[in-house]
DOGU-812417 format. One record per residue (C-alpha): residue in three letters; z, y, x. Coordinates in nm, 3 decimals, m for minus. Each point is the difference from the previous one (the first is absolute). Layout:
<atoms>
{atom ala; {Z; Y; X}} ...
</atoms>
This chain:
<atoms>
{atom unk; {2.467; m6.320; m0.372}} {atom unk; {0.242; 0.321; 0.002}} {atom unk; {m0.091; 0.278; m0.141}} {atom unk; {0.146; 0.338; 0.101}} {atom unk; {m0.011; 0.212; m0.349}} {atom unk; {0.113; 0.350; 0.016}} {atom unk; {0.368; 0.081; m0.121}} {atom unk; {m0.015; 0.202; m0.311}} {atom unk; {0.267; 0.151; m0.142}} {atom unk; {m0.068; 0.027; m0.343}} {atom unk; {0.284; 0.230; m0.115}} {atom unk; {m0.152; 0.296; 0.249}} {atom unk; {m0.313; m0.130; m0.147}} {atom unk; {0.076; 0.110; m0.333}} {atom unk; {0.191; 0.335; 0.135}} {atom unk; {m0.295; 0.096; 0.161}} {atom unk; {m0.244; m0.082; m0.301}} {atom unk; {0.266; 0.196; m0.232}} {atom unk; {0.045; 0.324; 0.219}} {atom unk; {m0.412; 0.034; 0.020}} {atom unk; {m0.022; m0.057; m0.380}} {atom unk; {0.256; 0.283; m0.094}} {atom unk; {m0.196; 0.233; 0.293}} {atom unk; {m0.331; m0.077; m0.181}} {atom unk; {0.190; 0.071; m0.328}} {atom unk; {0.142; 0.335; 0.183}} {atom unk; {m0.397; 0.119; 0.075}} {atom unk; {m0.058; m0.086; m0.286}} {atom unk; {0.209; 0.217; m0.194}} {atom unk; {m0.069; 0.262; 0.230}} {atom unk; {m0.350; 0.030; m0.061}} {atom unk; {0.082; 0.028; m0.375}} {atom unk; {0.243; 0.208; 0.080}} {atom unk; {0.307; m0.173; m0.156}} {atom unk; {0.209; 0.040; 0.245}} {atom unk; {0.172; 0.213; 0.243}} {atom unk; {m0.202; 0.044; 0.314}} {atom unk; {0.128; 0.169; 0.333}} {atom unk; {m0.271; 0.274; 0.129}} {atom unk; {m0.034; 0.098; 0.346}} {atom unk; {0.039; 0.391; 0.082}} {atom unk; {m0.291; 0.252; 0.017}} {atom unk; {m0.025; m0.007; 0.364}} {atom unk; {0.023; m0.342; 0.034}} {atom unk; {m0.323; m0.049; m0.202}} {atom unk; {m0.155; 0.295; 0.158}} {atom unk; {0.033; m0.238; 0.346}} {atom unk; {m0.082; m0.290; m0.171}} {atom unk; {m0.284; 0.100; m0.118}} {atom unk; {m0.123; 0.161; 0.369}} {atom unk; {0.066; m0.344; 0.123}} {atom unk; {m0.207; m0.163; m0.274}} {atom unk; {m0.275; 0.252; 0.075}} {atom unk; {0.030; m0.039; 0.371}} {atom unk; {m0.034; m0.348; 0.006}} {atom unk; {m0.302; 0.002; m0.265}} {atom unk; {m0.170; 0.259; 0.191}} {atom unk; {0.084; m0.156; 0.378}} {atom unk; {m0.125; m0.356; m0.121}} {atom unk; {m0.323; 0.162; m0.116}} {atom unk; {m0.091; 0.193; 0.330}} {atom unk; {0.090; m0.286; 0.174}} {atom unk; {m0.266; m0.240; m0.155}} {atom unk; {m0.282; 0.317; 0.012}} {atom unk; {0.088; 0.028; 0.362}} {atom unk; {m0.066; m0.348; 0.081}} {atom unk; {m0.274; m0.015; m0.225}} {atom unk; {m0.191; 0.291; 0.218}} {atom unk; {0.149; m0.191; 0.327}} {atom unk; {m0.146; m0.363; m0.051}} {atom unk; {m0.228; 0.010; m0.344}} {atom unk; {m0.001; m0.358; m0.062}} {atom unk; {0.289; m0.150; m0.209}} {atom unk; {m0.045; m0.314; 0.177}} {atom unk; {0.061; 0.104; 0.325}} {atom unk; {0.306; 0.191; m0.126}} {atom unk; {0.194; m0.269; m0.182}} {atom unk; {m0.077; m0.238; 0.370}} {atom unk; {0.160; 0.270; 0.213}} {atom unk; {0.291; 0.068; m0.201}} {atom unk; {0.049; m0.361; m0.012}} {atom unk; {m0.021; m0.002; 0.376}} {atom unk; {0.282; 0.290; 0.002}} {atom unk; {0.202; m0.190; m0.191}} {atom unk; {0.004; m0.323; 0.195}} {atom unk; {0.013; 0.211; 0.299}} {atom unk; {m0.323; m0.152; 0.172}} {atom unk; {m0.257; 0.272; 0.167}} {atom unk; {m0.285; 0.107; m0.216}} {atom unk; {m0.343; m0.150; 0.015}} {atom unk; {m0.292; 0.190; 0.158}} {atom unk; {m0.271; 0.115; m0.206}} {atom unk; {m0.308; 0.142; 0.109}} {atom unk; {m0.048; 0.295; m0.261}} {atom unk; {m0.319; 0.119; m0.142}} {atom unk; {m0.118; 0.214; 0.246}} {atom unk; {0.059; m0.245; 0.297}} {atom unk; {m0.202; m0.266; m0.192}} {atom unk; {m0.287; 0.287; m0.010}} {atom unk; {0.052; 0.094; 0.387}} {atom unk; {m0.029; m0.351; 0.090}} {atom unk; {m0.343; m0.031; m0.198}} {atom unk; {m0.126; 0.331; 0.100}} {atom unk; {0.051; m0.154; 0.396}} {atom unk; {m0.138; m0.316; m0.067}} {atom unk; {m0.337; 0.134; m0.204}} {atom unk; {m0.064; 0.257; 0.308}} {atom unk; {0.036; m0.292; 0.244}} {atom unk; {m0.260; m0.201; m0.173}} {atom unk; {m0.190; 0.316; m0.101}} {atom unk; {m0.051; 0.096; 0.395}} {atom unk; {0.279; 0.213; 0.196}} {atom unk; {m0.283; 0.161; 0.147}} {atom unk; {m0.173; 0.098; m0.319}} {atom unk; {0.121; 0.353; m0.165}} {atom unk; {0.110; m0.182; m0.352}} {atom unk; {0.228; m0.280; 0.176}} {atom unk; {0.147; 0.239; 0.250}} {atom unk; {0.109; 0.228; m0.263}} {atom unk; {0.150; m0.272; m0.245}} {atom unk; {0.197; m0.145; 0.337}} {atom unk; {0.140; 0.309; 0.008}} {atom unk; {0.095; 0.099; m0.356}} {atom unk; {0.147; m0.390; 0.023}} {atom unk; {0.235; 0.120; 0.273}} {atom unk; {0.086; 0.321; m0.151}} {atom unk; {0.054; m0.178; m0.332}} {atom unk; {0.229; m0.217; 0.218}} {atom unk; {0.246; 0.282; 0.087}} {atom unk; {m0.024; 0.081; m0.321}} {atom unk; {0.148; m0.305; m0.093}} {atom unk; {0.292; 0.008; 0.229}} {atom unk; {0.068; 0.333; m0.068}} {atom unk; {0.048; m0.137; m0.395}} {atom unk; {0.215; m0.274; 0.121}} {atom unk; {0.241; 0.258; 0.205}} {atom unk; {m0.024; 0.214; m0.335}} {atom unk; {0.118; m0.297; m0.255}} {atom unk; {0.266; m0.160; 0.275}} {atom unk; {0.153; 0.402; 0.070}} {atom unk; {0.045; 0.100; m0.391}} {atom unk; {0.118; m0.331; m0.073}} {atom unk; {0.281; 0.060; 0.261}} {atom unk; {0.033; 0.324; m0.080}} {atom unk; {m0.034; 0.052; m0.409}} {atom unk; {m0.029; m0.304; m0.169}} {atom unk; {0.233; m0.237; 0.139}} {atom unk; {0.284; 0.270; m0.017}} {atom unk; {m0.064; 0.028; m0.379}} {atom unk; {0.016; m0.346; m0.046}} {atom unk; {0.349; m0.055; 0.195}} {atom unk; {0.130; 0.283; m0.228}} {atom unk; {m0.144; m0.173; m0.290}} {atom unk; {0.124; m0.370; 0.131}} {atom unk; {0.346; 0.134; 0.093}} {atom unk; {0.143; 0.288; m0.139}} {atom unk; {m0.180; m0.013; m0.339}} {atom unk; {0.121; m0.354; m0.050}} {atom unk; {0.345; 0.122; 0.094}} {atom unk; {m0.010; 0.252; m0.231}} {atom unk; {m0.124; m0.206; m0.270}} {atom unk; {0.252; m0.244; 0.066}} {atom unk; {0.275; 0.212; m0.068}} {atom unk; {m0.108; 0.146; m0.320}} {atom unk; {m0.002; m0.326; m0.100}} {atom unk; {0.345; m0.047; 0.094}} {atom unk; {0.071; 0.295; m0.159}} {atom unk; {m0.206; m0.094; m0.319}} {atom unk; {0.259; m0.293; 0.001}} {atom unk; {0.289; 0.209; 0.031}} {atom unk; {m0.113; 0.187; m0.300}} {atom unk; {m0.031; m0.263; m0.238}} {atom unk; {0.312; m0.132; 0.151}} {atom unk; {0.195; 0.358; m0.110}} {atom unk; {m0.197; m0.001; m0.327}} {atom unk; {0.157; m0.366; m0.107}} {atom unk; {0.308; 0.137; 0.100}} {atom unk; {0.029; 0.287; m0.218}} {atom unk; {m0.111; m0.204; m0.277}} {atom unk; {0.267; m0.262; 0.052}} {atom unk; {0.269; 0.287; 0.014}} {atom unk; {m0.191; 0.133; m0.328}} {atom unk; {0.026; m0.348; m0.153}} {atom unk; {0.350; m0.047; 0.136}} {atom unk; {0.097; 0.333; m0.196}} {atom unk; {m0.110; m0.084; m0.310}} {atom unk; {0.208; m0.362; 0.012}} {atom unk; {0.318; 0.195; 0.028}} {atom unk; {0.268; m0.064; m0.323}} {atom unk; {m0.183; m0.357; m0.008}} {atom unk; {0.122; m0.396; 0.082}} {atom unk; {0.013; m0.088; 0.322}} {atom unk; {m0.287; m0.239; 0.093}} {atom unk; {0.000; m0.247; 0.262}} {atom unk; {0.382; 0.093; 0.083}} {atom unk; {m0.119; 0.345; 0.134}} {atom unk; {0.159; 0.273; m0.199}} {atom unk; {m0.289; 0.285; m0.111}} {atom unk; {0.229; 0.237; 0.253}} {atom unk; {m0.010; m0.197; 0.255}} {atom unk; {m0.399; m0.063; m0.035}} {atom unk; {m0.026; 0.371; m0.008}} {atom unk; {0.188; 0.052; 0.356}} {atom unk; {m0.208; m0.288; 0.132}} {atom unk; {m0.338; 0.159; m0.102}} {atom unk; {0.126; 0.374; 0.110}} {atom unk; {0.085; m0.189; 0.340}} {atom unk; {m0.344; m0.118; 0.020}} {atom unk; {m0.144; 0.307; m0.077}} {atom unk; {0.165; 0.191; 0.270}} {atom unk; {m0.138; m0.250; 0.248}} {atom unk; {m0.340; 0.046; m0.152}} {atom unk; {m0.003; 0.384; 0.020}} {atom unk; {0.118; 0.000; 0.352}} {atom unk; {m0.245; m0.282; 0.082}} {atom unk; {m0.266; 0.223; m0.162}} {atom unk; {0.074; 0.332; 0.159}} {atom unk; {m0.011; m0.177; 0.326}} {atom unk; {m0.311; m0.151; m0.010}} {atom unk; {m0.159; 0.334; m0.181}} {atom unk; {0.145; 0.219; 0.297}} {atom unk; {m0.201; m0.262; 0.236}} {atom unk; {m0.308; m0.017; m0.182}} {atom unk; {m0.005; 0.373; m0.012}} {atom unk; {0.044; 0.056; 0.410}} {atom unk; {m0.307; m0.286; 0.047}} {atom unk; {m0.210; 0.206; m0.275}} {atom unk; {0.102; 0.360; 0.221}} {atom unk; {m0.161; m0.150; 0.306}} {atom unk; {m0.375; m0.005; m0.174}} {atom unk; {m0.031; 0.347; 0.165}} {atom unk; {0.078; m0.024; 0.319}} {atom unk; {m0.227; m0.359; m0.039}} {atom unk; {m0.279; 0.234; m0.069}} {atom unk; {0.062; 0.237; 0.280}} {atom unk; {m0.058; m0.287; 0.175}} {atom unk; {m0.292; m0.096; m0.208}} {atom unk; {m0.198; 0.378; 0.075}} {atom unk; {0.065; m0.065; 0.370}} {atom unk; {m0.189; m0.381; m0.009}} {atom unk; {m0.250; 0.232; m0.249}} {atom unk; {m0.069; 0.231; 0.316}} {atom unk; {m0.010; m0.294; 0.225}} {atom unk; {m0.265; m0.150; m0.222}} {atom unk; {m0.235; 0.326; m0.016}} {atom unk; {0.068; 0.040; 0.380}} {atom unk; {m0.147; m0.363; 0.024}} {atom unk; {m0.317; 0.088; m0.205}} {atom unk; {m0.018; 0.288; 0.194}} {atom unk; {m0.059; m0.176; 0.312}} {atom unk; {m0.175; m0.295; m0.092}} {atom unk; {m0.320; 0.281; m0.165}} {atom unk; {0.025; 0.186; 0.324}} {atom unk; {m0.097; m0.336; 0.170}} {atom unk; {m0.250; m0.075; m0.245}} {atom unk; {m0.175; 0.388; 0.104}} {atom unk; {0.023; m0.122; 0.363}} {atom unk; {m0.175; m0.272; m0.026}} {atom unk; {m0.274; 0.105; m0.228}} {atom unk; {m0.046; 0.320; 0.236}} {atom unk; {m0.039; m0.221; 0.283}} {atom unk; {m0.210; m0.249; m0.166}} {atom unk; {m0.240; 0.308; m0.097}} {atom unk; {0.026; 0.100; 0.321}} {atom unk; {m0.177; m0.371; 0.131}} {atom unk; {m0.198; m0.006; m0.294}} {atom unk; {m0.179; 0.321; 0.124}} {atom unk; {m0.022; m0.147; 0.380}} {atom unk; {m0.213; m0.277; m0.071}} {atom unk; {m0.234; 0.224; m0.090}} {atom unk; {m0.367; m0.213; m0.128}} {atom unk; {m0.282; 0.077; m0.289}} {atom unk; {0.290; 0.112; m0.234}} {atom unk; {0.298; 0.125; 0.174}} {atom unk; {0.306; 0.082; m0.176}} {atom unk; {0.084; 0.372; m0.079}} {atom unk; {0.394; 0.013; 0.022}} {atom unk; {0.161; 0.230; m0.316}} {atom unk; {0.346; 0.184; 0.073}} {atom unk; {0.204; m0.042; m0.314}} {atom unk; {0.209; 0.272; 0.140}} {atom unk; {m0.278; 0.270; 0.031}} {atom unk; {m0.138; m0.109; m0.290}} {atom unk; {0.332; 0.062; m0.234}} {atom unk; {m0.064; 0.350; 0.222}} {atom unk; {m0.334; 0.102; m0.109}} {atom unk; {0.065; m0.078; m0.352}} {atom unk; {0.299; 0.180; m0.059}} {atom unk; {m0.136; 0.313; 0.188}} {atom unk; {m0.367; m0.032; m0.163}} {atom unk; {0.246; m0.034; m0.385}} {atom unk; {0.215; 0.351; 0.105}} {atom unk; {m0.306; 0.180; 0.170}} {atom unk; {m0.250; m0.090; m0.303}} {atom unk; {0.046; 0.297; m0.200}} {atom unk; {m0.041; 0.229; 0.320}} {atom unk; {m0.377; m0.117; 0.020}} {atom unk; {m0.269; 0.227; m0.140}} {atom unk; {m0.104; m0.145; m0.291}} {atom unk; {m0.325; 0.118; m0.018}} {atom unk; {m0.136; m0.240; 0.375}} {atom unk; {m0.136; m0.280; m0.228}} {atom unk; {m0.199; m0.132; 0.350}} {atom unk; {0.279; m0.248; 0.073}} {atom unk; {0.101; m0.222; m0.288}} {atom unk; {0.336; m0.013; 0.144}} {atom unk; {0.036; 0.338; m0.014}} {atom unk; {m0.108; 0.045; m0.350}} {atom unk; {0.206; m0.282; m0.135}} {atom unk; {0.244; 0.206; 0.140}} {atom unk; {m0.050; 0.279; m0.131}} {atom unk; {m0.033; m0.160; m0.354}} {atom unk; {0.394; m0.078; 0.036}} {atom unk; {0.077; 0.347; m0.056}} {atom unk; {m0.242; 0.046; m0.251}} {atom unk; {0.069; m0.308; m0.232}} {atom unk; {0.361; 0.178; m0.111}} {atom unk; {m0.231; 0.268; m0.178}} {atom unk; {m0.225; m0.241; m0.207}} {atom unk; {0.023; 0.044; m0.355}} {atom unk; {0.003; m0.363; m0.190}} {atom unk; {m0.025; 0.131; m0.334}} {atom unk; {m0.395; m0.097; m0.045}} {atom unk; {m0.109; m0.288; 0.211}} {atom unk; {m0.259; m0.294; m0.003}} {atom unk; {m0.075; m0.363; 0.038}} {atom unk; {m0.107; m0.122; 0.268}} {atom unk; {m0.080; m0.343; 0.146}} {atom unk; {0.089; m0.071; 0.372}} {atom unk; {m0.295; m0.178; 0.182}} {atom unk; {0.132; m0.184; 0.235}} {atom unk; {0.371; m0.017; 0.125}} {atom unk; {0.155; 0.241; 0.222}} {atom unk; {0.368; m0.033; 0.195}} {atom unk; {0.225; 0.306; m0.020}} {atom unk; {m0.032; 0.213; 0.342}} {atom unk; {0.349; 0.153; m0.033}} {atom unk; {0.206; 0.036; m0.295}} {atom unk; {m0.220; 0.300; m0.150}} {atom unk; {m0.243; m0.283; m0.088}} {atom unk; {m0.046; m0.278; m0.296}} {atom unk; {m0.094; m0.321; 0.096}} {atom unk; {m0.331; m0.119; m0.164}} {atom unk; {m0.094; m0.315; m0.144}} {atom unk; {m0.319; m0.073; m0.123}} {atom unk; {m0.143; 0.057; m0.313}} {atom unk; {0.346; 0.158; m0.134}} {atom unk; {m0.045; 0.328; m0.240}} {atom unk; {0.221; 0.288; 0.140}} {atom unk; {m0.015; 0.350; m0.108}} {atom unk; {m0.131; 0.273; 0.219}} {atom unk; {m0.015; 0.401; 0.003}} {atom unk; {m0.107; 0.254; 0.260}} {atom unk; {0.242; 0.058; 0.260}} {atom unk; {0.085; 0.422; 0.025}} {atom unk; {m0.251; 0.126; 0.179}} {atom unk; {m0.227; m0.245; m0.024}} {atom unk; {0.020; m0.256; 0.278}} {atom unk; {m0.376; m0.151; 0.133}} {atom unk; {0.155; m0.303; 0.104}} {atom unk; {0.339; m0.097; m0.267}} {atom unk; {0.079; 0.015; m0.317}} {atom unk; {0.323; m0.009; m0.205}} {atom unk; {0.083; m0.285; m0.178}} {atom unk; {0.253; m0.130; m0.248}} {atom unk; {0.040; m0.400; 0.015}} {atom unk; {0.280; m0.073; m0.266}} {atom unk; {0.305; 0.185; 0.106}} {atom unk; {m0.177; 0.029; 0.291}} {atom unk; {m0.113; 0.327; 0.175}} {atom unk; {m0.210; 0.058; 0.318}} {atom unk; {m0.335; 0.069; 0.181}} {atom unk; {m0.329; m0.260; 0.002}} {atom unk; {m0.308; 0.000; 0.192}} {atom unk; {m0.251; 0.204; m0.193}} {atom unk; {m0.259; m0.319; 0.112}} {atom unk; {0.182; m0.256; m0.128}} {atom unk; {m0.012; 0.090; m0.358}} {atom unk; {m0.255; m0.015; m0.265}} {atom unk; {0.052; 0.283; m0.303}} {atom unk; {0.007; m0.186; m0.367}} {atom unk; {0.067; 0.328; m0.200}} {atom unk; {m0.262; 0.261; 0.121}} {atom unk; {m0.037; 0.147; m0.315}} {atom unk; {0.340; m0.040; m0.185}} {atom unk; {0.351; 0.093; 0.140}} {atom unk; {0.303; m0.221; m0.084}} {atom unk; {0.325; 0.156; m0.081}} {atom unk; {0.302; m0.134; 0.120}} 
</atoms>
């Protein structure tokens, strides 16, 4: 039986084992600082360390982008094994499409002619295009922001980092050099070892030294052009930025279009509860003309609670919280607007008169907290003694 074993050569062997030994020796020293060590110019670490940063940085929004994309870590790692072995990506029914295909099937067996199954057949289908329109959203800023960051990161960064490397090498290369030459120097006036004459050592090790140098400044000068093109990279990087927000852009604007026409149905069917439609838009209207027209409103018209609140947002700036009591809330209440505190039940707050005296609100202090409460959800604790704060 023949048996092909490899053919080592054992005096590169030990070469090899000898020249990593004395560059482990050479770190060595230079983290001790024994030794002479070669440093690379100012602006040579100013780029070096942009490229470190940009890298660090670009790896990190890459992984929070496809995190936001496809949430489960499962499904990542499978489709970037697909990419790699070039195969098409499996389809996946998301979230919502599992919930649109429920929604149709409860409203069939529920009765398409009853009001509760013809409304969840619809929200199925809406919840449908909803799905698409995700699909479209994750395929677009894949193509657009994602996988451009990741070729930068799988091509250019690794060439980069491949040549400082090289040049890494190079250093230690130039910094055994100079310490031969050093060590040459000092052998002068000596024996000749070895039949090689201290001078003619010296010439050898100068000889090598040139090489080294010009090896060096070669590879630095190379290193330093890869490191200068970071900024037009991320040019290019802003432009696959606006790509991405143009992308989210779209896919929200056909999320709107099909809620609106989904309300739109919704409303249609009509039945023993029909569906009131809201319009986000006129909504975001009202409340930003109601918060700038609030202080116009005569504060004395406490018939309409909505006008008094309002009229207590101009008047809470003149409360004085130097004297001001405990009260317990009664029951939990949700903020209105951001002049409000949100309740919970059965927390103690503190409380004072708002100025003038509001019917309806009081002013109250809820840690570092500051805003209005309903009068009627409160319940006085100190009636008799103030508490200073």
């Amino acid at each position: 039986m023949n048996i092909n074993l490899p053919n080592f050569n054992m005096k590169n062997l030990v070469k090899e084992a000898g020249s990593t030994i004395s560059r482990v020796v050479q770190l060595t020293e230079e983290k001790l600082g024994t030794t002479e060590r070669t440093e690379y110019d100012i602006h040579f670490q100013n780029l070096a360390e942009r490229a470190d940063v940009t890298k660090t940085w670009t790896e990190k929004l890459v992984r929070d982008t496809e995190s936001v994309l496809i949430p489960n870590p499962q499904n990542r790692v499978e489709d970037y094994i697909f990419e790699k072995i070039e195969k098409s990506k499996p389809k996946r029914l998301s979230n919502l499409e599992h919930l649109a295909l429920d929604m149709i099937e409860a409203g069939g067996d529920f009765g398409q002619d009853m009001p509760y199954g013809q409304a969840l057949i619809k929200v199925g289908q809406a919840e449908q295009k909803l799905g698409q329109c995700e699909h479209d959203f994750i395929a677009t800023s894949g193509i657009c922001f994602t996988q451009p960051l990741r070729k930068f990161l799988e091509g250019e960064m690794k060439t980069i980092s491949k040549e400082r490397g090289i040049l890494e090498t190079k250093r230690l290369d130039l910094d055994a050099c100079k310490n031969r030459v050093k060590k040459a120097r000092s052998m002068l006036g000596q024996q000749a070892k070895d039949g090689i004459s201290p001078e003619a050592a010296l010439e050898q090790a100068e000889r090598d030294l040139r090489v080294a140098q010009a090896e060096f400044d070669r590879q630095s000068e190379i290193t330093k052009l890869l490191l200068d093109g970071i900024s037009t990279s991320q040019a290019s990087h802003l432009r696959h930025l606006h790509a991405f927000i143009q992308t989210q852009v779209r896919y929200y604007k056909q999320c709107g279009d099909v809620m609106d026409q989904l309300q739109r149905e919704l409303a249609n069917l009509g039945g023993p509860t029909p569906y009131t439609p809201i319009d986000l838009h006129d909504a975001a209207k009202s409340s930003a003309a109601g918060g700038m027209g609030g202080g116009a409103r005569n504060p004395g018209n406490n018939n309409s609670s909505s006008a008094g609140h309002k009229a207590n947002q101009s008047m809470q700036l003149n409360v004085s919280s130097d004297q001001m009591q405990r009260a317990r809330v009664l029951c939990s209440y949700d903020a209105k607007d951001h002049t409000e505190l949100n309740l919970s039940a059965n927390e103690v707050i503190f409380v004072a008169e708002c100025s003038p005296v509001n019917e309806d609100y009081m002013y109250g202090k809820q840690g570092l907290m500051k805003g209005l409460v309903p009068r009627a959800f409160v319940e006085m604790l100190d009636e008799e003694h103030e508490v200073t704060l």
